[in-house]
py3Dmol code that shows the C-alpha trace and the ligand (Angstrom):
import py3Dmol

protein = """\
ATOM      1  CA  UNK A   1      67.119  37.531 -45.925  1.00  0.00           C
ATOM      2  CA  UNK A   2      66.009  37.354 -49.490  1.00  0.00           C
ATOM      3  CA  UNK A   3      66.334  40.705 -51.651  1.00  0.00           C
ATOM      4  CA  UNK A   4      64.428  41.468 -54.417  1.00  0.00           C
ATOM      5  CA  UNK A   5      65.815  44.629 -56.172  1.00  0.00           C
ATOM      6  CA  UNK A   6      63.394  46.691 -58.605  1.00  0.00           C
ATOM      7  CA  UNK A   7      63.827  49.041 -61.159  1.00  0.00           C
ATOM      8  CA  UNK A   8      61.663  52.061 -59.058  1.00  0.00           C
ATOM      9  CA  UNK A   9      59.518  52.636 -56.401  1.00  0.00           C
ATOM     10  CA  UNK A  10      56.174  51.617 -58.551  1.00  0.00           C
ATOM     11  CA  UNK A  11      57.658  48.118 -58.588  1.00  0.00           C
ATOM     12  CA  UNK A  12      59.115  48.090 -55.226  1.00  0.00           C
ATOM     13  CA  UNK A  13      54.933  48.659 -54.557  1.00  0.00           C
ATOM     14  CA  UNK A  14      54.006  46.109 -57.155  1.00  0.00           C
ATOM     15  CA  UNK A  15      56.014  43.323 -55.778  1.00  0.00           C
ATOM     16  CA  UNK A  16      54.941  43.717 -52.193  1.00  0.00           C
ATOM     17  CA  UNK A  17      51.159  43.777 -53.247  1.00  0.00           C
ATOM     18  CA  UNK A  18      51.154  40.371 -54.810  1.00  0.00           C
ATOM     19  CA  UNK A  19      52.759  39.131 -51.728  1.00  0.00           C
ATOM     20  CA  UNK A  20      50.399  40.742 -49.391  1.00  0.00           C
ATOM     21  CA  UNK A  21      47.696  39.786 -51.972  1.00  0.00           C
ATOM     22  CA  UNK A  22      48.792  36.376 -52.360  1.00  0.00           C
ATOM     23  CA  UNK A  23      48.643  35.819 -48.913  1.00  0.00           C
ATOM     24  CA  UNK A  24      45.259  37.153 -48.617  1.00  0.00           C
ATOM     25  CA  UNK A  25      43.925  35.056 -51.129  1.00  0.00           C
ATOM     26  CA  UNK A  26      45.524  31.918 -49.289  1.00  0.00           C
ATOM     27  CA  UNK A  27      44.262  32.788 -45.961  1.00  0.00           C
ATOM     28  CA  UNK A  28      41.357  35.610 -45.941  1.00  0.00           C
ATOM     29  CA  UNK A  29      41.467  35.558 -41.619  1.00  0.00           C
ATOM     30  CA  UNK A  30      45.115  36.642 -41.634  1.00  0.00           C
ATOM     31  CA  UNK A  31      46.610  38.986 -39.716  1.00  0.00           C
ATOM     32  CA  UNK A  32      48.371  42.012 -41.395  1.00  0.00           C
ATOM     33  CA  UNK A  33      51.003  44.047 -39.489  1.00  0.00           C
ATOM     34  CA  UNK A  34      51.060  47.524 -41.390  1.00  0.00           C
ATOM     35  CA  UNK A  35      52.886  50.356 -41.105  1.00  0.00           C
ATOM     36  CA  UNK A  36      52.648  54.333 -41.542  1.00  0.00           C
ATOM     37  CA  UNK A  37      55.222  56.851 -43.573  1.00  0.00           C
ATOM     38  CA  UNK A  38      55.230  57.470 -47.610  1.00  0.00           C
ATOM     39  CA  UNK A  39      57.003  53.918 -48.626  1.00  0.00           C
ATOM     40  CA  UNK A  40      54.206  51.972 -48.123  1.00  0.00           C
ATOM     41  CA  UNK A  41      51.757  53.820 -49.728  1.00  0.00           C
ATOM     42  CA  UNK A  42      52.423  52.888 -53.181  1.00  0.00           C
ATOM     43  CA  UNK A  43      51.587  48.854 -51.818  1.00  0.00           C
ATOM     44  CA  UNK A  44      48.141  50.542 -50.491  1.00  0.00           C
ATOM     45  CA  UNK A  45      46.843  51.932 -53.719  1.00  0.00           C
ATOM     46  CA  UNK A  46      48.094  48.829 -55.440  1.00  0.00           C
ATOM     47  CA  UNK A  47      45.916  47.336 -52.823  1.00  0.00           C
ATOM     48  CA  UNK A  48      43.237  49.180 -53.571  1.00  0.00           C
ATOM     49  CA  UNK A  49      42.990  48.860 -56.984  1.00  0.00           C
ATOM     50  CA  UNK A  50      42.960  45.188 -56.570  1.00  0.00           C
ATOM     51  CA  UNK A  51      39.832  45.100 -54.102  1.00  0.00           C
ATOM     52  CA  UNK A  52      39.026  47.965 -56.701  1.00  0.00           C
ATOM     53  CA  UNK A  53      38.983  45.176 -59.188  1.00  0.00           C
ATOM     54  CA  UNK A  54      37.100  42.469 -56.970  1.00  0.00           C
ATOM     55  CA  UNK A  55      40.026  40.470 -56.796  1.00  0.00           C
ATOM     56  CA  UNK A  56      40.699  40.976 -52.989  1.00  0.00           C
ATOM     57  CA  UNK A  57      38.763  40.522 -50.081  1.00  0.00           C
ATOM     58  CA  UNK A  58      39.643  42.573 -46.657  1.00  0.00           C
ATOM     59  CA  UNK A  59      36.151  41.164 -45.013  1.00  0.00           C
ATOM     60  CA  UNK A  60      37.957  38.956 -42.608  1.00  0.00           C
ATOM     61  CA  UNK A  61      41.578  40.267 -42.190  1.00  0.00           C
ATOM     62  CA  UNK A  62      42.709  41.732 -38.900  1.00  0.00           C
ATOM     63  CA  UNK A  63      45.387  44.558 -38.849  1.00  0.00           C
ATOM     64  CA  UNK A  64      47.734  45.784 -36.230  1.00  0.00           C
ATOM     65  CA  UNK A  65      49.944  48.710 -37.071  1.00  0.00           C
ATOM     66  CA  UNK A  66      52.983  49.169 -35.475  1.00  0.00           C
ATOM     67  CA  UNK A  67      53.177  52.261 -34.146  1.00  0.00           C
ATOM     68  CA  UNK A  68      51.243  55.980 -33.333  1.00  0.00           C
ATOM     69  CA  UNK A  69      52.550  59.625 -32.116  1.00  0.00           C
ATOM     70  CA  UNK A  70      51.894  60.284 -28.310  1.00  0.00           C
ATOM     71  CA  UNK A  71      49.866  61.888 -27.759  1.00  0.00           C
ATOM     72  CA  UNK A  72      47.942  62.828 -30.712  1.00  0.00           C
ATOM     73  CA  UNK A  73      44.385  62.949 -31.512  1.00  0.00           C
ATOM     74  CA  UNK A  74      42.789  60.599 -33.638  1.00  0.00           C
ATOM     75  CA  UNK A  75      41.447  63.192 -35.485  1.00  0.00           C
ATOM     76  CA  UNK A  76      44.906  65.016 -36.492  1.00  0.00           C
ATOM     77  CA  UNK A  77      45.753  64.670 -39.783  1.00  0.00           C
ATOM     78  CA  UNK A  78      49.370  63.753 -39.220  1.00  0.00           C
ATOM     79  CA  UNK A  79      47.868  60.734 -36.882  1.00  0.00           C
ATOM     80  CA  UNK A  80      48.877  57.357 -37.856  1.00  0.00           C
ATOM     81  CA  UNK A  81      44.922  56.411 -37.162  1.00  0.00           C
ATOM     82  CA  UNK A  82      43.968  59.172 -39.672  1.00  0.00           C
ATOM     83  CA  UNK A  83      46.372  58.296 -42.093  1.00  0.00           C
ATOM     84  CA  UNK A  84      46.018  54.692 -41.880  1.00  0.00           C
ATOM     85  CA  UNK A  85      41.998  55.571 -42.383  1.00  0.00           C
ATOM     86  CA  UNK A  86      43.154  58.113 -45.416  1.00  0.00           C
ATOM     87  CA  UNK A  87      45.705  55.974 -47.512  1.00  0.00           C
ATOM     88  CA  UNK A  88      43.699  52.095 -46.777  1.00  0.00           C
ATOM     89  CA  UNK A  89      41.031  51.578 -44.740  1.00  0.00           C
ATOM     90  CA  UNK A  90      38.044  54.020 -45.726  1.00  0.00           C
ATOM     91  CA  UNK A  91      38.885  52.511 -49.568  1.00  0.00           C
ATOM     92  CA  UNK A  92      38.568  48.262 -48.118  1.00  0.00           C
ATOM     93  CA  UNK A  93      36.207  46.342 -47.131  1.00  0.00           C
ATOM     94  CA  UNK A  94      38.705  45.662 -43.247  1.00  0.00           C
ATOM     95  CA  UNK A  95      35.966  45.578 -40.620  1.00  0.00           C
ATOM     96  CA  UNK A  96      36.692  48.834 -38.165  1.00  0.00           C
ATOM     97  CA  UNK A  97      36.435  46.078 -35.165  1.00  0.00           C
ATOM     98  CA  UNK A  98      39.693  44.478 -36.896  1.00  0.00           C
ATOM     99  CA  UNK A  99      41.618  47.482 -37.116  1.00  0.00           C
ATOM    100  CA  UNK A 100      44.012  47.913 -34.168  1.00  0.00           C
ATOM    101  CA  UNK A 101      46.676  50.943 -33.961  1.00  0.00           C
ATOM    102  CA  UNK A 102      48.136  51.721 -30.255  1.00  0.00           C
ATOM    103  CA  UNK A 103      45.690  54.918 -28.972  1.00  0.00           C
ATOM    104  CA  UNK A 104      47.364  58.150 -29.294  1.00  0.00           C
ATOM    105  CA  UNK A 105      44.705  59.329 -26.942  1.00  0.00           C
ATOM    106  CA  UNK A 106      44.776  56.755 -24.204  1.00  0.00           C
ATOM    107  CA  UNK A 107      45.236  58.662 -21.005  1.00  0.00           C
ATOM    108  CA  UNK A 108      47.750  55.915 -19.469  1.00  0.00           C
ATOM    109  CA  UNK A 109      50.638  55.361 -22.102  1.00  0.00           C
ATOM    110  CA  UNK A 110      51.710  52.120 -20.689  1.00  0.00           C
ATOM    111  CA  UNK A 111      48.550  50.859 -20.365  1.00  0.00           C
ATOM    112  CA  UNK A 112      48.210  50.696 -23.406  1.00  0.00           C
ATOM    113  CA  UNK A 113      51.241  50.009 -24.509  1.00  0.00           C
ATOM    114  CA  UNK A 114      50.725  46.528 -22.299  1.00  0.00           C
ATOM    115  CA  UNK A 115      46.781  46.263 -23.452  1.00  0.00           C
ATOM    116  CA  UNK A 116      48.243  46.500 -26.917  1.00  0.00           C
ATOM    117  CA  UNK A 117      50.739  44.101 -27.015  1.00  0.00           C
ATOM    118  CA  UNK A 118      48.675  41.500 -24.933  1.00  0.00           C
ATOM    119  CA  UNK A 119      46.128  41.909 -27.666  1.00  0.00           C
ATOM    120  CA  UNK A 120      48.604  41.361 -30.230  1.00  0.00           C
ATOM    121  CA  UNK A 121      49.662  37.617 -28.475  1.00  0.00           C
ATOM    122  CA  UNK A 122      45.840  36.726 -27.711  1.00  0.00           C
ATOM    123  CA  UNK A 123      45.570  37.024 -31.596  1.00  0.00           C
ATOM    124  CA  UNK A 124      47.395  33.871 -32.606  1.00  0.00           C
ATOM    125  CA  UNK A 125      50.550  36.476 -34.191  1.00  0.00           C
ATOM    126  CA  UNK A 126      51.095  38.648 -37.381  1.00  0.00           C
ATOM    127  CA  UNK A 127      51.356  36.710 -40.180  1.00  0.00           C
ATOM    128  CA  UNK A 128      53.104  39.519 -42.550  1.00  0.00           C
ATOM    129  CA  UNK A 129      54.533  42.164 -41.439  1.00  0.00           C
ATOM    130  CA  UNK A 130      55.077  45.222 -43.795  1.00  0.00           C
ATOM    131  CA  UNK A 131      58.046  47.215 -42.533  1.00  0.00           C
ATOM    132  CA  UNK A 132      59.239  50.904 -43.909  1.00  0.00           C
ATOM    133  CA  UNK A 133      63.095  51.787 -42.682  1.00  0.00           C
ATOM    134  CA  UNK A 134      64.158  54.929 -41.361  1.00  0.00           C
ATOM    135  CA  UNK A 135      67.430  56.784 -43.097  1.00  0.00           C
ATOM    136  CA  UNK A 136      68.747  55.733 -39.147  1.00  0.00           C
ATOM    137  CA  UNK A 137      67.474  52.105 -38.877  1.00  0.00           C
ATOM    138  CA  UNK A 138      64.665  52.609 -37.229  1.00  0.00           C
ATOM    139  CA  UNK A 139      61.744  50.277 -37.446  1.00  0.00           C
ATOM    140  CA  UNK A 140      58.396  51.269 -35.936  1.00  0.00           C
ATOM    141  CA  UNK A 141      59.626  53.827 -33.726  1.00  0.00           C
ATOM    142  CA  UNK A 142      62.027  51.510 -32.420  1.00  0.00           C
ATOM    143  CA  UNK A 143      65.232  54.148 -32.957  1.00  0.00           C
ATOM    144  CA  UNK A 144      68.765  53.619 -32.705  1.00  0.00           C
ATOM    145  CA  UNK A 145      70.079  53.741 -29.066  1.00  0.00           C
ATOM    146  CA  UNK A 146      72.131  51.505 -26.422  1.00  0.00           C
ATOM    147  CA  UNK A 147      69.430  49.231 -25.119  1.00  0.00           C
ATOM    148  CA  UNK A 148      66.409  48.315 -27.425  1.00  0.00           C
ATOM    149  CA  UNK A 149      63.111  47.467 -25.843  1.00  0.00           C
ATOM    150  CA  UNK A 150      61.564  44.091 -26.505  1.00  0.00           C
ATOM    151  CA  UNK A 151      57.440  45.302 -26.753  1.00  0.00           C
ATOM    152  CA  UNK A 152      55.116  47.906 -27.244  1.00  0.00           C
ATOM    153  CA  UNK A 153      56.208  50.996 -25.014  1.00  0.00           C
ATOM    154  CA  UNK A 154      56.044  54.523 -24.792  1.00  0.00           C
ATOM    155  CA  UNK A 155      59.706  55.195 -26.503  1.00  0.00           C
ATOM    156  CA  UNK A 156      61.081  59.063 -27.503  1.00  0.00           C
ATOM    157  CA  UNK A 157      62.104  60.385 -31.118  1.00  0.00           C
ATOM    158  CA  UNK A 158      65.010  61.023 -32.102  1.00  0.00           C
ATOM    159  CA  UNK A 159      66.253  64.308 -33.671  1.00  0.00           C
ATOM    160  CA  UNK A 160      66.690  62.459 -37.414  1.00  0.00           C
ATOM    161  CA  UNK A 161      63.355  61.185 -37.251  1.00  0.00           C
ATOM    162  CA  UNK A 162      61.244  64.734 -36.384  1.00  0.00           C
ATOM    163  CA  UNK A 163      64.076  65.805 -39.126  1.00  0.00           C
ATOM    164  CA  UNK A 164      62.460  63.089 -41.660  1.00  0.00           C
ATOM    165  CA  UNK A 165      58.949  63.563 -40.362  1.00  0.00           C
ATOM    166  CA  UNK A 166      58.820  67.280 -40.073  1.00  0.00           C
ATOM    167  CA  UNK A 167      58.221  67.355 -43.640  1.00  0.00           C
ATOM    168  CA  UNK A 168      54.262  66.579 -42.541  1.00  0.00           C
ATOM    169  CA  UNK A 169      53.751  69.384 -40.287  1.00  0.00           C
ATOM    170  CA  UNK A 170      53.401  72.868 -40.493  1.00  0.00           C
ATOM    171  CA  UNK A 171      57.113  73.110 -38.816  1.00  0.00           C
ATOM    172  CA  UNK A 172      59.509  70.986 -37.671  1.00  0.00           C
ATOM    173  CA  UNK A 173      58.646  71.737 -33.614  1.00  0.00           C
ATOM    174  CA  UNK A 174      54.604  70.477 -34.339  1.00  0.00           C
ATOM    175  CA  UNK A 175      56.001  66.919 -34.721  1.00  0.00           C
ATOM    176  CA  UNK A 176      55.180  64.637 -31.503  1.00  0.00           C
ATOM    177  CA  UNK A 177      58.488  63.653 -29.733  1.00  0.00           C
ATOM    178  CA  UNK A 178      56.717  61.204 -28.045  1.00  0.00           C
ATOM    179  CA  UNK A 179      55.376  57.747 -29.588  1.00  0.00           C
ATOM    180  CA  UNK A 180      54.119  54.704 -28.714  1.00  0.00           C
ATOM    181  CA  UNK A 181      55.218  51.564 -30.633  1.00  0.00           C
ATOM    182  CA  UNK A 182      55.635  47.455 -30.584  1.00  0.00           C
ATOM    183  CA  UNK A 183      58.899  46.824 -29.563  1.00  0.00           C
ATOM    184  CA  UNK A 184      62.041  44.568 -31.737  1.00  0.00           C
ATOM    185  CA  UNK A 185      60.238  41.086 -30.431  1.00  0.00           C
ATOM    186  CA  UNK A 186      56.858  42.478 -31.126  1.00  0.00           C
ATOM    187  CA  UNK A 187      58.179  42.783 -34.801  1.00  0.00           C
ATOM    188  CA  UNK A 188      59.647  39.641 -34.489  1.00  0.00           C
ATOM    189  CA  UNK A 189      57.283  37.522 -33.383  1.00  0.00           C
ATOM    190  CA  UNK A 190      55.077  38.075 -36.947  1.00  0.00           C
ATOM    191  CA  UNK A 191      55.506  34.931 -39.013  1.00  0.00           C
ATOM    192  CA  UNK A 192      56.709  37.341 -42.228  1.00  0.00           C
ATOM    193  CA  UNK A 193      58.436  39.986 -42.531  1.00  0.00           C
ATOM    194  CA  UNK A 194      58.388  42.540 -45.850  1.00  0.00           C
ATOM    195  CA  UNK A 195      60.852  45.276 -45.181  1.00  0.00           C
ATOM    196  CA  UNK A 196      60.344  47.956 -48.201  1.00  0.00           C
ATOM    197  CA  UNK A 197      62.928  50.561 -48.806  1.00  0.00           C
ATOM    198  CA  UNK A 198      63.475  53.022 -51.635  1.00  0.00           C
ATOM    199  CA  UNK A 199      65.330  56.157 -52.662  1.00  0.00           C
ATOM    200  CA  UNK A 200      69.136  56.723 -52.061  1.00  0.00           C
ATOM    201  CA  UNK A 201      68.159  58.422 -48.556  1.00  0.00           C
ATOM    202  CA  UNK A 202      67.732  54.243 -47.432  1.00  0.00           C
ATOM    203  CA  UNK A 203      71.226  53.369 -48.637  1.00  0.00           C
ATOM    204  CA  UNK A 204      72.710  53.162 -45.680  1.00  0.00           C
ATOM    205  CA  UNK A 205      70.163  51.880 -43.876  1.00  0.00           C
ATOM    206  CA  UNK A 206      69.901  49.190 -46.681  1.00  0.00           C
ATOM    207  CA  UNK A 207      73.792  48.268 -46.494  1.00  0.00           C
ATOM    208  CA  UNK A 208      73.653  47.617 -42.973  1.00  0.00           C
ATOM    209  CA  UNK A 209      70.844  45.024 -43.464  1.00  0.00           C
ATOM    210  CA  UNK A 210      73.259  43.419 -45.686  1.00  0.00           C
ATOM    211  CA  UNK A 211      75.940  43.169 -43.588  1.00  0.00           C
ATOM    212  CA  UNK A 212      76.884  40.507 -40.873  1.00  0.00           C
ATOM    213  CA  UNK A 213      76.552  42.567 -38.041  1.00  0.00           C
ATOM    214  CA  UNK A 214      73.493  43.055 -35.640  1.00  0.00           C
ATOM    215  CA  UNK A 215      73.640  46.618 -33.599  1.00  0.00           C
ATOM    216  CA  UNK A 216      71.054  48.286 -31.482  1.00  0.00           C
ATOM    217  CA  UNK A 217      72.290  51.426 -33.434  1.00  0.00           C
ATOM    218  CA  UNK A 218      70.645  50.310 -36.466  1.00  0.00           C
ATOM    219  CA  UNK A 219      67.423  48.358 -35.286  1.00  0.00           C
ATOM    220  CA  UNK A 220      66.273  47.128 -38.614  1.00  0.00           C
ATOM    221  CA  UNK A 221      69.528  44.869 -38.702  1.00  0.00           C
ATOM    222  CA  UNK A 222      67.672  42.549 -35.349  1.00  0.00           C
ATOM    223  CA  UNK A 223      66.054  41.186 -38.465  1.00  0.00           C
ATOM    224  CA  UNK A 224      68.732  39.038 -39.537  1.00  0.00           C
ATOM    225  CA  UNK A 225      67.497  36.671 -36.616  1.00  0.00           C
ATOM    226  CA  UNK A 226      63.952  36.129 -38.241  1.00  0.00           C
ATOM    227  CA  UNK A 227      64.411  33.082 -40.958  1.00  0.00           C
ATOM    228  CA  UNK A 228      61.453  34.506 -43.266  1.00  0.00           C
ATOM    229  CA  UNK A 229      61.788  38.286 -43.783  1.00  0.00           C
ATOM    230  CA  UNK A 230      62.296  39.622 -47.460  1.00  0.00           C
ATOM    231  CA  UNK A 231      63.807  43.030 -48.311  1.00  0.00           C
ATOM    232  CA  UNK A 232      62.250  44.577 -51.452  1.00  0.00           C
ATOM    233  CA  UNK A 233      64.066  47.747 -52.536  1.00  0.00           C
ATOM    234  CA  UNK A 234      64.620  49.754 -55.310  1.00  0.00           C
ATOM    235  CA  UNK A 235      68.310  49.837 -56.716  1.00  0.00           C
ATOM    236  CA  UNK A 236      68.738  53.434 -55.864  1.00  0.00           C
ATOM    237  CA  UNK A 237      68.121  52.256 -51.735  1.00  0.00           C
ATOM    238  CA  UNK A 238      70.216  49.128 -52.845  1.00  0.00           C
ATOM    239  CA  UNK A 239      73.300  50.512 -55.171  1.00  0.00           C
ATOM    240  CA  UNK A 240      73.551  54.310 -53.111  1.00  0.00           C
TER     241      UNK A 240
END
"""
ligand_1 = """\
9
PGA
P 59.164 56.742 -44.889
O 59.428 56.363 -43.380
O 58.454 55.589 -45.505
O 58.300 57.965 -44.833
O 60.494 56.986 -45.514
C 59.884 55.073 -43.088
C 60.112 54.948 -41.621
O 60.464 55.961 -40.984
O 59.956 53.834 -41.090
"""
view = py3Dmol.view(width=600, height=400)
view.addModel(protein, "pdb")
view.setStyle({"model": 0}, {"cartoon": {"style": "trace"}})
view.addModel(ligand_1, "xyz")
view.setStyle({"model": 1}, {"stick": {}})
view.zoomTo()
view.show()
């Protein structure tokens, strides 16, 4: 895994534009894997500002994101779909018809779970993959626990993560306990991974990423299997 370590989290969101960037500007059809929460959002408006500038173009660039409460309306403001449309898409020029996020509405959960992650093989793969971390490991919703599941399934939250997520609700028992998400070889099959961390909070998190040890009670360490994933953090996630 290669580290890069920044000075703060406007650098940690610096450094992983230019690489998404850079990788749009090499191949404008690529496939972007994207994900939800605050870390990345610093990346999006650096995005932004770079399309802003006429220096990107989204026109031909598919997206899958990796995950979505269940079930939650698209509408909802605390839905991935909104978000996703609040923080990125509605300021690009991404074609709606390349945007995928698993439905939060679909009536039959693993339906779409299976629908989702066929559509995510028939596309030829990710080819970068933009990962936040929970302060437990998780990636996607993928959260700590004895058995991991390999794709895109209907998967409960934990307690830490309405904990962490609460703080976009009303109250703490508005937050979905329910999600759907790609699974650990969903994740893996993308060709890149960028795993962005910041903020003490991710220390831990961070460490065990470092370590030599892969456990299913810290997901995000099933990365150290992938040969191209690159952990950009700010020394406050890195140094505790
Ligand atoms: P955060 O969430 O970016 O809001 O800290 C990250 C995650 O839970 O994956």
């Amino acid at each position: 895994m290669r580290v890069i370590i920044c000075e703060n989290y406007e650098e940690v969101s610096k450094e992983a534009a230019k690489l998404v960037a850079g990788l749009v500007n090499l191949k404008p059809d690529c496939i972007l894997g994207l994900a939800t929460g605050s870390t990345p959002v610093g990346m999006y408006n650096n995005l932004i500002e770079l399309y802003k500038k006429g220096e990107l173009d989204f026109s031909q660039v598919k997206s899958f994101n990796l995950d979505e409460y269940y079930p939650i309306a698209k509408s909802n403001e605390n839905s991935y779909d909104y978000f996703m449309n609040d923080v990125l898409f509605e300021h690009i020029n991404i074609k709606k018809e390349n945007i995928n996020i698993p439905n939060g509405e679909a009536k039959d959960a693993d339906k779409e779970c299976k629908e989702y992650e066929e559509k995510l093989n028939a596309s030829g793969g990710v080819d970068l993959q933009i990962l936040g971390i929970g302060v437990n490991g998780h990636i996607g919703f993928n959260e700590p626990d004895e058995n991991l599941i390999a794709v895109t399934h209907k998967t409960g939250l934990t307690e830490s993560t309405i904990e962490a997520n609460a703080r976009f609700f009303e109250s703490k028992d508005q937050v979905p306990t329910m999600a759907l998400t790609m699974g650990i070889a969903s994740i893996l099959k993308s060709k890149k991974i960028v795993l962005l961390a910041n903020g003490k909070a991710k220390h831990n998190a961070v460490k065990a990423l470092l370590n030599d040890e892969i456990t299913t009670s810290n997901p995000a360490t099933m990365l150290k299997v992938h040969n191209d994933v690159v952990l950009i953090c700010d020394k406050e996630a890195y140094n505790g």
